[in-house]
C-alpha positions as a printed Julia matrix, in Angstrom:
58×3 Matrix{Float64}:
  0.0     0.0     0.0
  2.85    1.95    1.09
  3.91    1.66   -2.65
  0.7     2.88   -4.08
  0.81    6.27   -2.3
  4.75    6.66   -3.21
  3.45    5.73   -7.0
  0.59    8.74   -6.95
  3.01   11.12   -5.05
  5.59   10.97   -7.99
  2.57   11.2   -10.63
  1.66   14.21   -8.38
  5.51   15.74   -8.37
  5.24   14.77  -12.16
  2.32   16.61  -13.46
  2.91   19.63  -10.88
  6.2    20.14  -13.09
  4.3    19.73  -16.27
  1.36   21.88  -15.18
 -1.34   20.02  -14.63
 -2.62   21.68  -11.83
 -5.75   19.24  -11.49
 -4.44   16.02  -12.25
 -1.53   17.4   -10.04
 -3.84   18.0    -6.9
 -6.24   14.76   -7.5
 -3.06   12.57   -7.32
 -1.61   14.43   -4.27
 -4.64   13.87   -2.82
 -5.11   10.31   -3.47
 -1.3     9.92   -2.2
 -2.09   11.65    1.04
 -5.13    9.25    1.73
 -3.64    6.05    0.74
 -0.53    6.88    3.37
 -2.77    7.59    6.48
 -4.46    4.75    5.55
 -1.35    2.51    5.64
 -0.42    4.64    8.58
 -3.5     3.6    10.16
 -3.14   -0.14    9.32
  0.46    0.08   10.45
 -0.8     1.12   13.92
 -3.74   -1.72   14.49
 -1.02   -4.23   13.75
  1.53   -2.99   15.84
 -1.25   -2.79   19.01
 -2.68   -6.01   17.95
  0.64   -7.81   18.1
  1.35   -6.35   21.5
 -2.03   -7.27   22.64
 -1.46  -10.83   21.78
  1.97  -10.43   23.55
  3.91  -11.01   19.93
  6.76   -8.26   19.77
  8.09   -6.81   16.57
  9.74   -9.23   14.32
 13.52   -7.65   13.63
């Protein structure tokens, strides 16, 4: 997922150089939601690991 809102950021970077200032802010946009989603995700499986008394795999 993580990859998905790095893909959209650099089609956002992209098309803010070329001057599409629409398709610029649509794919910032959809960058910005997909990476608090995986934020979000990141943070249920850390506390759902600790609550089943599994640490972080390093």
């Amino acid at each position: 997922m993580l990859n998905w809102a790095l893909t959209f950021l650099v089609i956002a970077i992209i098309a803010a150089i070329l001057g599409f200032g629409g398709i610029a802010g649509t794919a910032a946009g959809i960058a910005k939601i997909i990476f608090f989603i995986f934020v979000a995700l990141l943070v249920i499986s850390l506390v759902a690991n600790a609550v089943r008394g599994k640490g972080p795999k390093v």
